[in-house]
C-alpha positions in Angstrom: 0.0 0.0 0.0 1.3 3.8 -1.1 1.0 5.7 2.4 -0.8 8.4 1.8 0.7 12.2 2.8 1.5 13.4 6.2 -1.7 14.7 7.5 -1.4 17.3 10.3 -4.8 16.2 11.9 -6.2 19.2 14.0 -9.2 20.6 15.6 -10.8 22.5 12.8 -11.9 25.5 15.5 -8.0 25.8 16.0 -6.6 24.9 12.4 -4.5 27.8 11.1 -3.0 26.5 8.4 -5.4 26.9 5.7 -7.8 28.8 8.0 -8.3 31.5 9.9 -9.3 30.9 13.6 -12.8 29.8 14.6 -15.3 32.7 14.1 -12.9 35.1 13.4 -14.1 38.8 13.1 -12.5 40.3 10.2 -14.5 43.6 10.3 -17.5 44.4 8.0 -18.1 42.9 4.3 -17.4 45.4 1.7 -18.2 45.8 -2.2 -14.7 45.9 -4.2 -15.4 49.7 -4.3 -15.1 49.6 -0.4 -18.7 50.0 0.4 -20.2 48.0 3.2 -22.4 45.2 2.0 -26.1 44.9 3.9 -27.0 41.4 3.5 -24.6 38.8 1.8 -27.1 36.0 1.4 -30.2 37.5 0.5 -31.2 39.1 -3.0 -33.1 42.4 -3.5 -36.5 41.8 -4.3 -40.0 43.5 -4.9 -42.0 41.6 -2.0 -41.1 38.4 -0.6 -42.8 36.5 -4.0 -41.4 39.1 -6.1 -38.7 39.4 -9.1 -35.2 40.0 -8.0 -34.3 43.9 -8.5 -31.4 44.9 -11.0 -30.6 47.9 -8.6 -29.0 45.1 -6.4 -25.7 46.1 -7.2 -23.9 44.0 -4.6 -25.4 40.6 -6.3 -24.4 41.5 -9.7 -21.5 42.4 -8.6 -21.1 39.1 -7.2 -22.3 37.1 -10.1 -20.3 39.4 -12.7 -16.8 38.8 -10.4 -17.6 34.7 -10.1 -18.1 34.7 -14.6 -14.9 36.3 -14.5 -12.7 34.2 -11.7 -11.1 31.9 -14.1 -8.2 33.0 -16.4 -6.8 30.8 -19.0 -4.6 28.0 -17.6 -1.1 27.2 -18.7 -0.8 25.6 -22.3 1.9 23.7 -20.4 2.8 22.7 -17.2 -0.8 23.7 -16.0 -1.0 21.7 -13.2 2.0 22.6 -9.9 2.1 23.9 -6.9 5.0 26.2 -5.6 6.3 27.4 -2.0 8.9 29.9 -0.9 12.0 30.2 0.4 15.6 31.2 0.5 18.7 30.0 -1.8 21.7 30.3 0.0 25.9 30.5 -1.4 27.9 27.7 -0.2 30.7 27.6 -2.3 32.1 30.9 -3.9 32.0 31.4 -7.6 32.7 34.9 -8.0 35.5 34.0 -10.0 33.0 32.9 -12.9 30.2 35.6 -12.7 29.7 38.8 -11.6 26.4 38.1 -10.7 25.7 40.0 -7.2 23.4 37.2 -5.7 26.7 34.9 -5.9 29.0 37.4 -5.1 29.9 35.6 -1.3 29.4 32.5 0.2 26.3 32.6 3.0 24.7 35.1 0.9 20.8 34.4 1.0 18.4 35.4 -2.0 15.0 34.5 -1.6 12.5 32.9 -4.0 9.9 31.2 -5.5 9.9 27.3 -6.7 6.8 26.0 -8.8 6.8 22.3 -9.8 4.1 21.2 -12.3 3.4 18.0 -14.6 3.8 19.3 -18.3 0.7 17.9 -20.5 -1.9 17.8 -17.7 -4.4 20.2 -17.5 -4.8 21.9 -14.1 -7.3 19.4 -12.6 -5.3 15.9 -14.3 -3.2 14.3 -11.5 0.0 15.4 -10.6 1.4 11.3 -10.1 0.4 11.3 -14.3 3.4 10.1 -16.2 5.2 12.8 -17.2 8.1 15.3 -17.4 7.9 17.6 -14.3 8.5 21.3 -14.4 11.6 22.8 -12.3 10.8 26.6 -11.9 12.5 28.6 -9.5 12.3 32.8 -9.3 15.4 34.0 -7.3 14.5 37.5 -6.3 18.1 39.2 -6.6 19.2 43.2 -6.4 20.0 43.0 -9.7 16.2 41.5 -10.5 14.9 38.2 -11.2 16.4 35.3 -12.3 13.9 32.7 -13.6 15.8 29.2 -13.7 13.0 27.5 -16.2 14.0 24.1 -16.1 12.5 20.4 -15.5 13.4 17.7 -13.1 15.5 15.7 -16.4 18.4 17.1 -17.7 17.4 16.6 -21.0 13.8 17.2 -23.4 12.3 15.4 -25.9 13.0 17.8 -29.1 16.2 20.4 -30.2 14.3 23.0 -32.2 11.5 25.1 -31.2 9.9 24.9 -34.6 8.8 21.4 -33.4 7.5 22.2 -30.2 3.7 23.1 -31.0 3.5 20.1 -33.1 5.6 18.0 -30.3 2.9 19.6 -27.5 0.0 18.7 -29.7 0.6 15.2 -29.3 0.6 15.3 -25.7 -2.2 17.2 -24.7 -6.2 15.8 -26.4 -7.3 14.6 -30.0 -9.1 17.4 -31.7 -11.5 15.1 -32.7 -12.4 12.9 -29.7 -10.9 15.1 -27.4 -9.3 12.1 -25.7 -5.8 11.1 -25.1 -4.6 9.0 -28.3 -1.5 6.9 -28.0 -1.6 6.9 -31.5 -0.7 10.8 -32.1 2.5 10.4 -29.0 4.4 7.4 -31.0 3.6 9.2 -34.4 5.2 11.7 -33.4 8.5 9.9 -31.3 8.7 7.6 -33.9 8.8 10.4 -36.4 11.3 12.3 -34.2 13.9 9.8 -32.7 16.1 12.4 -31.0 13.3 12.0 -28.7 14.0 8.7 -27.7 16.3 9.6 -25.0 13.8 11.5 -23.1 11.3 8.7 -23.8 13.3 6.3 -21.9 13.6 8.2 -18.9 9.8 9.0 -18.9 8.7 5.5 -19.0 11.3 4.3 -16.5 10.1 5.2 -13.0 11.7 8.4 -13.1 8.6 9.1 -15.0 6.3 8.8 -12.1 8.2 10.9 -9.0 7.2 10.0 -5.2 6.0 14.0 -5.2 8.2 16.6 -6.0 10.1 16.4 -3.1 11.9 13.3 -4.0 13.4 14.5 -7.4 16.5 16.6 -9.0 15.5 19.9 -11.6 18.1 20.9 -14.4 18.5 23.8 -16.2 18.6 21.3 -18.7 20.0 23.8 -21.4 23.3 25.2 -21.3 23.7 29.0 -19.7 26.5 31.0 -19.5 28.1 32.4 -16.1 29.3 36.0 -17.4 32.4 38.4 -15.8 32.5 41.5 -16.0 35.1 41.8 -18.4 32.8 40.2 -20.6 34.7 36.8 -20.5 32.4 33.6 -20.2 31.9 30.3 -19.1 29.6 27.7 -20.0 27.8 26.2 -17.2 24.4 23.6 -16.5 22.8 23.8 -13.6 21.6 21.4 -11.1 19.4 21.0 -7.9 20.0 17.8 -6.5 17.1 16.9 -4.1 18.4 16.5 -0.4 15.7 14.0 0.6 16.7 11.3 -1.2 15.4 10.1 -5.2 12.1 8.1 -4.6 10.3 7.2 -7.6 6.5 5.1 -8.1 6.1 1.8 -10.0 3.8 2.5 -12.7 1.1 0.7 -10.5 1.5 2.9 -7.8 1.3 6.1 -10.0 -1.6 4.0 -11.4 -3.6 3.7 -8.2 -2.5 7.1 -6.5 -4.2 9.0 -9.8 -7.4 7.7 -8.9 -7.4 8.3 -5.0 -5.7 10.9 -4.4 -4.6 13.5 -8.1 -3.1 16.0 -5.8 -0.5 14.0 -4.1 2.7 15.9 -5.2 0.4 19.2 -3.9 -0.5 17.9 -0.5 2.7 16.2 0.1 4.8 19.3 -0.7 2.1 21.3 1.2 2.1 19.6 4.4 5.9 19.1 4.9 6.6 22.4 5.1 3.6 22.9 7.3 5.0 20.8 10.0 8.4 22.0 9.2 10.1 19.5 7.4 11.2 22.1 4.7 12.6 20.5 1.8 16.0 21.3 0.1 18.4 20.9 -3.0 22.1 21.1 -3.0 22.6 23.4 -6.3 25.8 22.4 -8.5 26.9 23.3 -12.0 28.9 21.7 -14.9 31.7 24.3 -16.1 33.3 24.2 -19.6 35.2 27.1 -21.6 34.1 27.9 -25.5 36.8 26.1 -26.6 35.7 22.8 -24.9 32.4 23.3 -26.0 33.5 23.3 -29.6 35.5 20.1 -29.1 33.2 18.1 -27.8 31.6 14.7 -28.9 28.2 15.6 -28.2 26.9 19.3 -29.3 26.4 21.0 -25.9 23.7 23.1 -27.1 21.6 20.1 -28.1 18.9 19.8 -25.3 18.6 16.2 -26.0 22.1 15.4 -24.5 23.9 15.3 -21.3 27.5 16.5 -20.7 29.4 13.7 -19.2 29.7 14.6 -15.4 33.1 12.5 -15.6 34.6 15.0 -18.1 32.8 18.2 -16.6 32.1 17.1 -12.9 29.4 19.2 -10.8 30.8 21.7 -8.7 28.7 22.9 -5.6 26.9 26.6 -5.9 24.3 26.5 -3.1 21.6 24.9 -1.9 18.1 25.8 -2.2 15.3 25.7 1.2 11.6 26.0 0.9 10.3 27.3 3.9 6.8 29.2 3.7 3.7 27.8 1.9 1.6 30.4 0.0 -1.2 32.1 1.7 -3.5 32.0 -1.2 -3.2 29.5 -4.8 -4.3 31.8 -6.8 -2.4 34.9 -6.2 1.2 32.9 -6.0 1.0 29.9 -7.6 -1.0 30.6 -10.8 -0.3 34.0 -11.7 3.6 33.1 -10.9 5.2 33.6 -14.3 8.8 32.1 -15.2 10.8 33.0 -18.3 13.9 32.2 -19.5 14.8 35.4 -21.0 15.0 36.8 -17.2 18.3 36.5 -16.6 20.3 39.1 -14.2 23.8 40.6 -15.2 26.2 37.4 -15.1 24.2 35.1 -16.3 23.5 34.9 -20.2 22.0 32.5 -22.6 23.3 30.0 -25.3 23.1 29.1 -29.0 20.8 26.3 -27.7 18.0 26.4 -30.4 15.1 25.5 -27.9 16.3 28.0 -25.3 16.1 30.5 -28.5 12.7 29.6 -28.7 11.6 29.8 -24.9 13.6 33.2 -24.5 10.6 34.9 -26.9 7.8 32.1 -25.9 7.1 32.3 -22.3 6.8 35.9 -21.6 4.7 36.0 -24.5 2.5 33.3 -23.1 2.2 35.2 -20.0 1.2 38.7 -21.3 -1.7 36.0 -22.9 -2.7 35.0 -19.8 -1.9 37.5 -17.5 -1.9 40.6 -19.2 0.4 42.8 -20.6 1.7 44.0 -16.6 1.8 40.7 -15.2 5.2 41.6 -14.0 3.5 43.9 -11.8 1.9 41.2 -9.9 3.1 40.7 -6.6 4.5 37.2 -7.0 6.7 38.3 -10.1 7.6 41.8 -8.8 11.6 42.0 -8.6 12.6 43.5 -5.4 14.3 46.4 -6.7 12.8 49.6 -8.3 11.7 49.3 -11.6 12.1 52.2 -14.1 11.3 52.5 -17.9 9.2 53.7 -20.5 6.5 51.2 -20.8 3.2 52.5 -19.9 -0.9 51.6 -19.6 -2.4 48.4 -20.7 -4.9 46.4 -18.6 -4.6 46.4 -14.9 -1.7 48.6 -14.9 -1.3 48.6 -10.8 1.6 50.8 -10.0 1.8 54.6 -10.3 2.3 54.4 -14.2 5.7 56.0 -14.4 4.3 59.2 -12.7 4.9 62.4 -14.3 8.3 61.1 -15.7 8.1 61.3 -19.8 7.3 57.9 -21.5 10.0 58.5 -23.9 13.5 59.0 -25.1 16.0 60.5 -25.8 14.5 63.9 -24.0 15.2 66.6 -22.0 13.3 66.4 -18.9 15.1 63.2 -16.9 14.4 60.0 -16.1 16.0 56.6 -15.7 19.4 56.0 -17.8 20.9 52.9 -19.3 23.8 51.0 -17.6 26.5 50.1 -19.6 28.5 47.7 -17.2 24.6 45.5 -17.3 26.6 42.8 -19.9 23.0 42.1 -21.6 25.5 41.0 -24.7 28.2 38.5 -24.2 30.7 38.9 -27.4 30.6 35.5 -29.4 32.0 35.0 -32.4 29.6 33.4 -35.3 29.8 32.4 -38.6 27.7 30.7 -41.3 25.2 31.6 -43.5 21.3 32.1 -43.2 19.2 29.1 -44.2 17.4 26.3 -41.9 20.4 24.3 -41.1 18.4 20.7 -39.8 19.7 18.7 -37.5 20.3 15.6 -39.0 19.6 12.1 -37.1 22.9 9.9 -36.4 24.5 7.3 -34.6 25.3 9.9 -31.7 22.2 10.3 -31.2 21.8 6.4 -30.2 24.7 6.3 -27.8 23.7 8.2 -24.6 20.0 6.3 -24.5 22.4 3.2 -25.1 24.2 4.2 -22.4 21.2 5.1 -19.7 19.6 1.5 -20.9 23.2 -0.1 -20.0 23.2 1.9 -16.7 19.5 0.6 -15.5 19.6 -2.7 -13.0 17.7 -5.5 -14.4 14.7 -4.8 -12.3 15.0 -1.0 -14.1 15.5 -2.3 -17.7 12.3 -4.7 -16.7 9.8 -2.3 -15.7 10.9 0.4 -18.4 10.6 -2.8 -20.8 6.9 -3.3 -19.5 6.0 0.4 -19.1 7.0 1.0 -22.8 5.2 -2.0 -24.3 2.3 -1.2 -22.2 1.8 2.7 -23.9 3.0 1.6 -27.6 0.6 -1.2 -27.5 -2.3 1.0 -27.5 -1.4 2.5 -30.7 -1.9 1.5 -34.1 0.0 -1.8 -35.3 1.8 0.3 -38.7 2.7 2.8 -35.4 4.2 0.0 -33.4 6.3 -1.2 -36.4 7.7 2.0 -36.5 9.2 2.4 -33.1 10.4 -0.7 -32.4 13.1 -0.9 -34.9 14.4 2.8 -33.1 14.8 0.6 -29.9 16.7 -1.7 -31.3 18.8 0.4 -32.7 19.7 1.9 -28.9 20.4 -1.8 -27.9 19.0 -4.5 -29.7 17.3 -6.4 -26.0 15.6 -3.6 -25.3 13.6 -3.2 -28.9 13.8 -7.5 -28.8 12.4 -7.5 -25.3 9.2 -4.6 -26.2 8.5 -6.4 -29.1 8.3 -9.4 -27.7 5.9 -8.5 -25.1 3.6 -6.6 -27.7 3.9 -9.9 -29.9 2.7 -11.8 -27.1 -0.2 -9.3 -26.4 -1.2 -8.8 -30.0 -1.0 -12.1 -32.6 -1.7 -10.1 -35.4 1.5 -7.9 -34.7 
């Protein structure tokens, strides 16, 4: 039997956790416009059998508000829960960044995390099979830093002209509006340099014990920045101090159907009764020249770098410490973004980075508006000064009587020169859609991670991957099995065998 969370059991009259106390007086009802509110439960009418009365303000009020309350949900990674905290400098690397928030060891930034399943919507279960998000705001003098990663160090695809398409397949059938194993392999069979990722979702690293129990990765390659302008590559990772636990698939199975919020509550009600959880923080290092000499393209999201050439290095370590106070205002208006990145920390050729740097803010002005940085929850610390103006629920003072443009004569805020928003890289080549083309690298590390599983591993991702393939389409099947073989030929021999076995006419 799975045990189920932690639960805090208290007297409801005292619970303060989610509550406030027992018949609490919090002072008199209002209307959003402040006015006091005469009866909350009762209607305006004309008599006691008569119609309800459209100069009841306070009811439409209230109906208008409760048409209103939802806002789209995330096209990805809808479903999470987050908690705050504090990430804290161990191990001094001032030597590769001039970043301020890692200027000295025992320096403390704090910040948000948000963990999420990817395909899910925001009611699916958060045990589902699936990549989880990784998201952590740190909330620096310098402003935020949005590390946007997932708890695997690599992803399924290595442009972002394939995403939409790669998304598609994961969320519902346009026509059924079901799940459909059929559109998933399609699409992995289709895309091998997938394949990689595949094996790690469908071995039980797919199914986490909560989020708790898992690393996160920046997964792409960043750089760490001086302020000479000089550069290192790094990857970054947050290596769970409570120990990897993962489900069988039966587990995940059974836990999806009693309890879709486990991840949630679990996180949830650890910190509650103070068993805040924690991640050591490392990173990979490697120069430009190393990066050009290596075996396997660095900026290819669908590889590793070998932590026996480039060995993790200790950063930090990361505490969550404080639940939110309310879902809504923290947890689903939280917006992360790649292309937030403070002085000393800069991005890389990585294609799919390329791609996130424009897509997530622009997914969030969607959803939140246009001044969704102006929301508590994403608001940096320090002041905030330009020329952008207006737009729904603008909820600052606007840029005040300061002009809204430049250059001019009046004042206002200036640039900074020393901000090293451009990191001087040489490129060449010429314009055209340069493809990555599939080859036998691009078998070796899955071949590798399948050589690495004990047998009990290689057996349940054997079972797990027959199991999902063997709900699509025969002409599908034949497809993707000849892929696995080509990563090792028992673990295609060993799938195919068992979807034989369940399917004669295979």
């Amino acid at each position: 039997m799975i045990p189920p969370p932690k639960n805090t059991k208290q007297d409801p009259n005292t619970m303060t956790s989610t509550r406030v106390p027992h018949n609490a007086d919090m002072g008199v009802m209002t209307t959003g416009a402040g006015i006091p509110v005469t009866d909350n439960q009762t209607s305006q009418t004309a008599g006691y059998y008569g119609p309800v009365l459209i100069q009841d303000f306070h009811l439409i009020d209230k109906l208008a508000h409760f048409d209103r309350e939802r806002i789209p949900e995330r096209v990805v990674h809808a479903k999470g829960a987050g908690a705050h905290g504090y990430f804290e400098v161990t191990k001094d690397i001032s030597h590769l960044t001039c970043a301020k928030f890692l200027s000295e060891v025992s320096k403390r930034t704090p910040l948000f995390a948000r963990f999420s399943t990817v395909g899910g919507e925001s009611g699916s279960a958060d045990t589902a099979r699936d990549p989880r998000g990784f998201s952590v705001k740190f909330y620096t003098e310098e402003g935020n830093w949005d590390m946007v990663g997932n708890n695997t160090p690599i992803f399924f695809i290595r442009d972002p002209s394939k995403f939409p398409d790669f998304i598609h397949t994961q969320k519902r059938d346009p026509r059924t509006h079901l799940k459909n194993p059929d559109m998933q392999w399609d699409f992995w069979s289709h895309v091998p340099e997938s394949l990689h990722q595949v094996m790690i979702l469908f071995s039980n690293r797919g199914t986490p014990n909560g989020f708790r129990h898992m690393h996160g990765y920046s997964s792409h390659t960043l750089k760490l920045v001086k302020e000479d302008g000089s550069f290192h590559y790094v990857k970054w990772h947050f290596r769970t101090n409570q120990g990897i636990k993962n489900f069988k698939a039966g587990e995940a199975a059974a836990l999806e159907g009693t309890n879709p919020d486990y991840a949630t509550q679990d996180l949830f009600e650890a910190i509650e009764r103070g068993d805040h959880p924690s991640w050591t923080v490392y990173i990979q290092v490697f120069t430009e020249e190393e990066a050009m000499k290596m075996k396997y393209n660095p900026f290819d999201v669908t590889k590793v770098v070998s932590q026996k050439e480039y060995p993790l290095h200790e950063v930090g370590r990361m505490v969550l410490d404080r639940n939110p106070e309310n879902y809504f205002a923290e947890v689903e208006q939280a917006a992360f973004s790649p292309s937030h990145m403070v002085p000393g920390i800069a991005p890389s050729p990585d294609r799919m980075l390329q791609g996130r740097l424009f897509s997530y803010p622009d997914t969030h002005r969607h959803r939140l508006g246009a001044n969704y940085l102006q929301l508590p929850i994403n608001r940096p610390i320090n002041k905030v000064l330009n020329h952008q103006r207006d737009g729904p629920m603008c909820t600052t003072d606007n840029g005040g009587r300061l002009p809204n443009y430049e250059p001019n004569t009046f004042g206002g805020p200036h640039d900074d020169h020393k901000a090293l928003d451009v990191v001087p890289v040489k490129v060449n080549g010429s314009e055209g859609h340069h493809t990555y083309k599939l080859a036998d690298l691009d078998f070796d590390q899955p071949r590798a991670l399948y050589n690495l599983l004990s047998p009990e591993e290689r057996q349940n991702l054997v079972e797990n991957i027959a199991a999902s393939i063997g709900a699509a389409q025969i002409r599908i099947q034949h497809n993707v099995v000849p892929h696995l073989k080509r990563i090792d030929p028992d673990y295609g021999s060993r799938v195919e065998a068992i979807l034989k076995e369940n399917n004669p006419e295979y």
